[in-house]
C-alpha positions as CSV (number, residue, x, y, z in Angstrom):
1,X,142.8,173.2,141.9
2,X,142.9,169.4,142.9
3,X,142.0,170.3,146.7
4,X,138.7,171.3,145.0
5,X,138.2,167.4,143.3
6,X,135.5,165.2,145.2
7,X,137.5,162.7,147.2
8,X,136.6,159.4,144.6
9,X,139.1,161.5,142.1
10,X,141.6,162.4,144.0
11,X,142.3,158.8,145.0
12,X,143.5,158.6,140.8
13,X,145.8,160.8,141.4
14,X,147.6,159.3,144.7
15,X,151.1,157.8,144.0
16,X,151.3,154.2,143.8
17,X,153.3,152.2,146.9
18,X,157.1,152.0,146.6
19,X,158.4,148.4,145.5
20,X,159.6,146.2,147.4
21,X,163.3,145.3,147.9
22,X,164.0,142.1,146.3
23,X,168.0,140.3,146.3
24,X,169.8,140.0,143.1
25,X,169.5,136.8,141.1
26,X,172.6,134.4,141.3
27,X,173.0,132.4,138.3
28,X,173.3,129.1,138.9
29,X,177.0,127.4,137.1
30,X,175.8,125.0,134.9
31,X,178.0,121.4,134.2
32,X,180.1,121.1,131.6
33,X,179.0,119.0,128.5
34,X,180.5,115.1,129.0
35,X,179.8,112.1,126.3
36,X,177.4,110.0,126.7
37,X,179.4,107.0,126.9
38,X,179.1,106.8,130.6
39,X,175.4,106.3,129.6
40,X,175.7,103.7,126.9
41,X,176.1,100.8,129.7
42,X,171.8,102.1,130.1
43,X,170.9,101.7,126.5
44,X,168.7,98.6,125.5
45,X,170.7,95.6,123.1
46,X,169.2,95.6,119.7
47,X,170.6,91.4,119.4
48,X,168.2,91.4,122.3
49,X,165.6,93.9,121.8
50,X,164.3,94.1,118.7
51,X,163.5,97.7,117.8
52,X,159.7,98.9,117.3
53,X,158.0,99.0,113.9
54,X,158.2,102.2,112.2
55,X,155.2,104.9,113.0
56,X,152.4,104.7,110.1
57,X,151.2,108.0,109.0
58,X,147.5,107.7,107.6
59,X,145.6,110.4,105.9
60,X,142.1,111.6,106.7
61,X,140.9,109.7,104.0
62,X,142.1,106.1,106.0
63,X,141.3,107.3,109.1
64,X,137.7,107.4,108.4
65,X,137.7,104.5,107.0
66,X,139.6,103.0,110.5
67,X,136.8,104.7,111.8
68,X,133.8,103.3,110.0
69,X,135.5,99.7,110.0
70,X,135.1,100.2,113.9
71,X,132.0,101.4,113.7
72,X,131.0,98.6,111.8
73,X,132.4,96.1,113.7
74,X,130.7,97.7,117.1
75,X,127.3,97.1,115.2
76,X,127.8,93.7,114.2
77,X,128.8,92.6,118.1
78,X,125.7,94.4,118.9
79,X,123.6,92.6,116.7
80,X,124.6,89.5,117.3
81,X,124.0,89.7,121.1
82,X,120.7,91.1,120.3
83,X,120.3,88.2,117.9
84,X,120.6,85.7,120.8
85,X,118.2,86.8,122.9
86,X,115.8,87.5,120.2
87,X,113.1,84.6,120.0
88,X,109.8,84.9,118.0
89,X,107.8,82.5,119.5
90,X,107.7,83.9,123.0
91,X,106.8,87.5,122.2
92,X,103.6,88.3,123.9
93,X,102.8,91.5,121.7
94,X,102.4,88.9,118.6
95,X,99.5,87.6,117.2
96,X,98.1,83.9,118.0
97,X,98.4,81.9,115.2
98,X,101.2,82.1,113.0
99,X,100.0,80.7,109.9
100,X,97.0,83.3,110.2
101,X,98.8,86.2,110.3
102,X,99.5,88.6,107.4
103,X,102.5,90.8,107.3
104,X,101.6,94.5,105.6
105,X,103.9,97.2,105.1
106,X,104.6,100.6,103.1
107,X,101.6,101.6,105.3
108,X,100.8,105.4,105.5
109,X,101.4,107.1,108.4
110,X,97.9,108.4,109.1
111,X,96.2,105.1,108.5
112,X,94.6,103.6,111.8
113,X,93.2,100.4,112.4
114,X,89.7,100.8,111.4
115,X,91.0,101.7,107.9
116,X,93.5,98.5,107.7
117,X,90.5,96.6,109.0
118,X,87.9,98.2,106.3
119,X,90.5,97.6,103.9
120,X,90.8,94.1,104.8
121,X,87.4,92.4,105.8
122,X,86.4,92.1,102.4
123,X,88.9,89.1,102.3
124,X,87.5,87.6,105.4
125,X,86.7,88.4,108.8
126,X,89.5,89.9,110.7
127,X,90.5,88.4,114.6
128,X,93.1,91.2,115.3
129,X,95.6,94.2,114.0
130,X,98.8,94.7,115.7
131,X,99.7,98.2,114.3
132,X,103.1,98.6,115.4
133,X,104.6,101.8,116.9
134,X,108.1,103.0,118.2
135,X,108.6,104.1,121.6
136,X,106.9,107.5,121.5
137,X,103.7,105.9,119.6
138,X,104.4,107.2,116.4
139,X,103.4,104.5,113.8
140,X,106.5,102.7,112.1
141,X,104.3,102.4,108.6
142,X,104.0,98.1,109.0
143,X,101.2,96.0,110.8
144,X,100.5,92.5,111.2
145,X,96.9,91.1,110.6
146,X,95.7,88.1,112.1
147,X,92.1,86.6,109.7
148,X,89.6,84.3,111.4
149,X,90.6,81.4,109.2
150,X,93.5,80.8,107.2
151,X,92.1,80.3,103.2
152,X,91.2,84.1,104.0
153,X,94.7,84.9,104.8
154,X,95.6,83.2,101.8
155,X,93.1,85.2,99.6
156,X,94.2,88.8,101.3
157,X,98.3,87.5,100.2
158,X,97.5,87.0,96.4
159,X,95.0,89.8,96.4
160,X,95.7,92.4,98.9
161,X,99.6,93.2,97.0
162,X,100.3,96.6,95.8
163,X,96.8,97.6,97.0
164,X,96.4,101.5,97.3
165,X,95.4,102.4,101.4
166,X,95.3,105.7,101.8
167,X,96.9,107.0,99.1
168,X,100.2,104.5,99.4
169,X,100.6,101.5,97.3
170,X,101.3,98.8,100.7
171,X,103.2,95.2,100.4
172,X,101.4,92.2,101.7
173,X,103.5,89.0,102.7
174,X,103.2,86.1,105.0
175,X,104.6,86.3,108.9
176,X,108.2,85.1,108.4
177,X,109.3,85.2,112.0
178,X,107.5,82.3,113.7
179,X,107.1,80.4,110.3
180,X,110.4,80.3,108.5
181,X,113.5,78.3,109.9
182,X,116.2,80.9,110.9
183,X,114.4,83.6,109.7
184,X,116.1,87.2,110.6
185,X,114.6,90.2,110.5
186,X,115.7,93.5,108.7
187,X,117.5,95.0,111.8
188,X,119.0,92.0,112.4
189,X,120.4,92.0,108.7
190,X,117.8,90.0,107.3
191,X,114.6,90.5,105.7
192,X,113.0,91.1,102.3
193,X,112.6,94.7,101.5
194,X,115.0,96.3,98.9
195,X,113.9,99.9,98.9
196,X,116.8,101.1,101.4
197,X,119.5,99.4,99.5
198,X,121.5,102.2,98.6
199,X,121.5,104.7,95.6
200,X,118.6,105.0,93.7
201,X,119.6,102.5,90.8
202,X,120.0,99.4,93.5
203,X,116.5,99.7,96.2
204,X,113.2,98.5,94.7
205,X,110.8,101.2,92.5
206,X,107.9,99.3,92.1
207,X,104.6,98.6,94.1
208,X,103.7,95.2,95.1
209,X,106.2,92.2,96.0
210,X,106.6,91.4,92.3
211,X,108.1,93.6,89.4
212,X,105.2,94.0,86.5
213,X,104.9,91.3,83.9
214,X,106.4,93.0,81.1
215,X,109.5,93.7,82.5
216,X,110.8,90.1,82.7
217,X,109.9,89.5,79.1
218,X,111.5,93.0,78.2
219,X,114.8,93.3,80.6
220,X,115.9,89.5,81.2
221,X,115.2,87.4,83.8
222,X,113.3,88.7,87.2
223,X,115.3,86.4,88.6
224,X,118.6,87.2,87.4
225,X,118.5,90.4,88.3
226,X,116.8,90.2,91.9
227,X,117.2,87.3,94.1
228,X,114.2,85.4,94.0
229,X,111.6,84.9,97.4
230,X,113.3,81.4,98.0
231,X,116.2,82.2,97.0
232,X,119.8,83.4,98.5
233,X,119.7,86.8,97.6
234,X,117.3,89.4,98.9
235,X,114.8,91.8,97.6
236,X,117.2,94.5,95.2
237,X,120.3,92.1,95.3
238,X,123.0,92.8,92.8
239,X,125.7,90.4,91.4
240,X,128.8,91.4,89.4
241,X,127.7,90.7,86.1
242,X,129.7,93.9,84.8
243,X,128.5,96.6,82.7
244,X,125.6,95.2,81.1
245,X,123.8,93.7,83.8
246,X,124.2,97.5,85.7
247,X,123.0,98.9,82.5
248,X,119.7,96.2,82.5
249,X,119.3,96.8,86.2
250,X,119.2,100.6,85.6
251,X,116.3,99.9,82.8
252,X,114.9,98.0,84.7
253,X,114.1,100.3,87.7
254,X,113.4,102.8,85.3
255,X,110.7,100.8,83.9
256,X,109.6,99.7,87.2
257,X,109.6,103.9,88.4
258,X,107.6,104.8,84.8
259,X,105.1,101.4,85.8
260,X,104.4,103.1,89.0
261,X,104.1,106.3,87.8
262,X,101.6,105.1,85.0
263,X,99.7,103.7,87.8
264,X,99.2,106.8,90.2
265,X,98.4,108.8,86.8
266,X,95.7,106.3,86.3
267,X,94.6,105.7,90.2
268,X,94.9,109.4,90.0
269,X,92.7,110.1,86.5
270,X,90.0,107.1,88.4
271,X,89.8,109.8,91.4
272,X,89.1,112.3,89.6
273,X,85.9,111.2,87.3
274,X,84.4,109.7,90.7
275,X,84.9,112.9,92.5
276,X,83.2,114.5,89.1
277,X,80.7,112.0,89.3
278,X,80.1,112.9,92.6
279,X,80.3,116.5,92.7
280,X,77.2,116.3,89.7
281,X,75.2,113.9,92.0
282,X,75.9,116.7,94.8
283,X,74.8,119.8,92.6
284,X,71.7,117.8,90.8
285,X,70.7,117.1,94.4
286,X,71.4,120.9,95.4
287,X,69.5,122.2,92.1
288,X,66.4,120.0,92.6
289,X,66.1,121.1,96.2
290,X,66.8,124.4,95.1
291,X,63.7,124.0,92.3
292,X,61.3,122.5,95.1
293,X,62.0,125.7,96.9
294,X,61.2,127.7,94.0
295,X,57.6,125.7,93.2
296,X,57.0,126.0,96.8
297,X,57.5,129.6,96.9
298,X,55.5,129.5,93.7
299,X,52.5,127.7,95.6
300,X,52.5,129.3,98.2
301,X,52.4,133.0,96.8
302,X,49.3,131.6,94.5
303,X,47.6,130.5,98.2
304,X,48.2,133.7,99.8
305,X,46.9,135.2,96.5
306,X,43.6,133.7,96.3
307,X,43.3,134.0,100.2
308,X,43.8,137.9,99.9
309,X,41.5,137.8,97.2
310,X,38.8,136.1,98.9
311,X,39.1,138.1,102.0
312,X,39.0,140.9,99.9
313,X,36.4,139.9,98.4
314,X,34.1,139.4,101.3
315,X,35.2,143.0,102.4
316,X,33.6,144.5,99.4
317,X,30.5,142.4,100.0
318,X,30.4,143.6,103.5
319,X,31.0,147.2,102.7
320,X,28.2,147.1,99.8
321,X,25.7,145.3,101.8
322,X,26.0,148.3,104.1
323,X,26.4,151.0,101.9
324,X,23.1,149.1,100.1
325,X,21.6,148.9,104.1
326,X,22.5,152.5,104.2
327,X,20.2,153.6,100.5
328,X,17.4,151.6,102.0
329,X,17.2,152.9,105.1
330,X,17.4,156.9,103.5
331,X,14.6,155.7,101.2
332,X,12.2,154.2,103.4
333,X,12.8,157.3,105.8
334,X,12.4,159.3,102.8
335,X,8.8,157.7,101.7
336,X,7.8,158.3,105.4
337,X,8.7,162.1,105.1
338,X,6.5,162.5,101.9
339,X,3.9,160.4,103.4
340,X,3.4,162.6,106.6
341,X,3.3,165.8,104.8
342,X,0.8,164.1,102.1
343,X,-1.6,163.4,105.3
344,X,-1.2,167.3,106.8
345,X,-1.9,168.1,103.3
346,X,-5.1,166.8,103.0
């Protein structure tokens, strides 16, 4: 039956090729086992040598810490080489004058420049905005604001804090960089800002540069508690002052996050009786149009009225004066027909 199989089956059942002839394997004779005294002469001293230190074993809990330690280290070189080169006063994207310039921040991300310089013209007139942007042009949410003359910058920095742009409540301070001695900004470890300090109990709640008034009065001294503008410590610092001064610091920021929120529930109750303000304005405007339609409509049937009813009018005048044409004219032929046979009479 297989001579019947196509030729790509038959080749399954062809017999494999013989293997090939390989010798037997000699084992080699091994040495016997010696001492290792003949080896000792090879062997380092230990009154010369010292032996190594003994291997530490960390766990994965020190490791990471190696690891961050390294990490840590790494960023601080960086920065301090970055530091060096870093100079202020020769940076040709900054404004002109120094003592000029406003520094704003907590900016929304939508706002442009025509907003910031709406927003800000009301202080005095405005020379330029430097809206700063990373590298793909994305606004970074700070801008620097350079006024004609400097009372107005002056005005805009007592005025202009915690002021609501756009829907976000925006920080106002003076430039820093090119006015204050060794002056380091926030990627370079400085700075002011304390709402990325850490957990939610140590970064900054409230709007503005200052905490509201109440809260030094209520929870201890502002001063205590943050590090003052002049002072050593930075916006948010913390001191170890133990349990109590954690326990102030946490009613404090929750007095500061209930302040803030008091304040959009009121920005946000304001809103909302001008929008209802204006959307009456917009429907008294849209009814009174609506009525001036209506009386026109009104007038305008009682014109086409009376014009229908003239022309109607004169219609029936026409059509009587001819129907009246149309008796006389039977009459008088009438009177003629009686008058001729009146004559053949006679």
């Amino acid at each position: 039956m297989t001579r019947y199989l196509p030729p790509n089956l038959l080749t399954l059942f062809a017999p494999r090729p013989p293997l090939d002839y390989q010798p037997p394997v000699v084992k080699r004779k091994m040495l016997p086992y010696t001492g290792v005294g003949a080896f000792l002469q090879h062997f380092e001293d230990p009154k010369e040598t010292p032996p190594p230190p003994p291997l530490q074993i960390r766990n994965k809990e020190e490791r990471k810490a190696e690891r961050r330690k390294q990490r840590l280290e790494a960023e601080l070189l960086k920065i301090e080489e970055e530091l060096k080169s870093w100079d202020p006063h020769n940076n040709p994207k900054a404004t002109d004058e120094a003592y000029k310039t406003l520094f704003v921040c907590r900016i929304s991300h939508t706002t442009d420049e025509e907003l910031l310089r709406r927003e800000f013209e009301q202080y005095g007139p405005v020379k330029q905005i430097r809206l700063i942007k990373d590298l793909e042009g994305k606004p970074r949410g700070y801008a620097f604001i350079e006024f004609e003359r400097e009372k107005d910058m002056r005005t805009a920095y007592k005025e202009a804090d915690a002021k609501k742009i756009d829907g976000w409540r925006v920080l106002v301070d003076v430039e820093r960089g090119r006015t204050v001695k060794d002056w380091k900004p926030r990627r370079f470890g400085g700075g002011l800002g304390g709402t990325r300090n850490g957990a939610d109990r140590d970064n900054v709640k409230h709007s503005g540069r200052e905490p509201p008034a109440d809260e030094g009065r209520r929870g201890g001294d502002r001063d205590d508690r943050r590090g003052g503008r002049g002072g050593p410590r930075s916006y948010g610092g913390r001191d170890d002052r133990g349990f109590d001064g954690r326990r102030d610091d946490r009613r404090g920021d929750d007095r500061r996050r209930d302040m803030g929120r008091r304040d959009d529930r009121r920005d946000d109750r304001r809103d909302d009786r001008r929008d209802d303000r204006r959307d009456d304005r917009r429907d008294d405007r849209r009814d009174d149009r609506r009525d001036d339609r209506r009386r026109d409509d009104r007038r305008d049937d009682r014109r086409d009225d009376r014009r229908d009813g003239r022309r109607d009018d004169r219609r029936d005048d026409r059509r009587d004066d001819r129907f009246d044409d149309q008796k006389r004219n039977r009459d008088d032929s009438d009177r003629g027909d009686d008058r001729s046979v009146r004559q053949r009479r006679y």
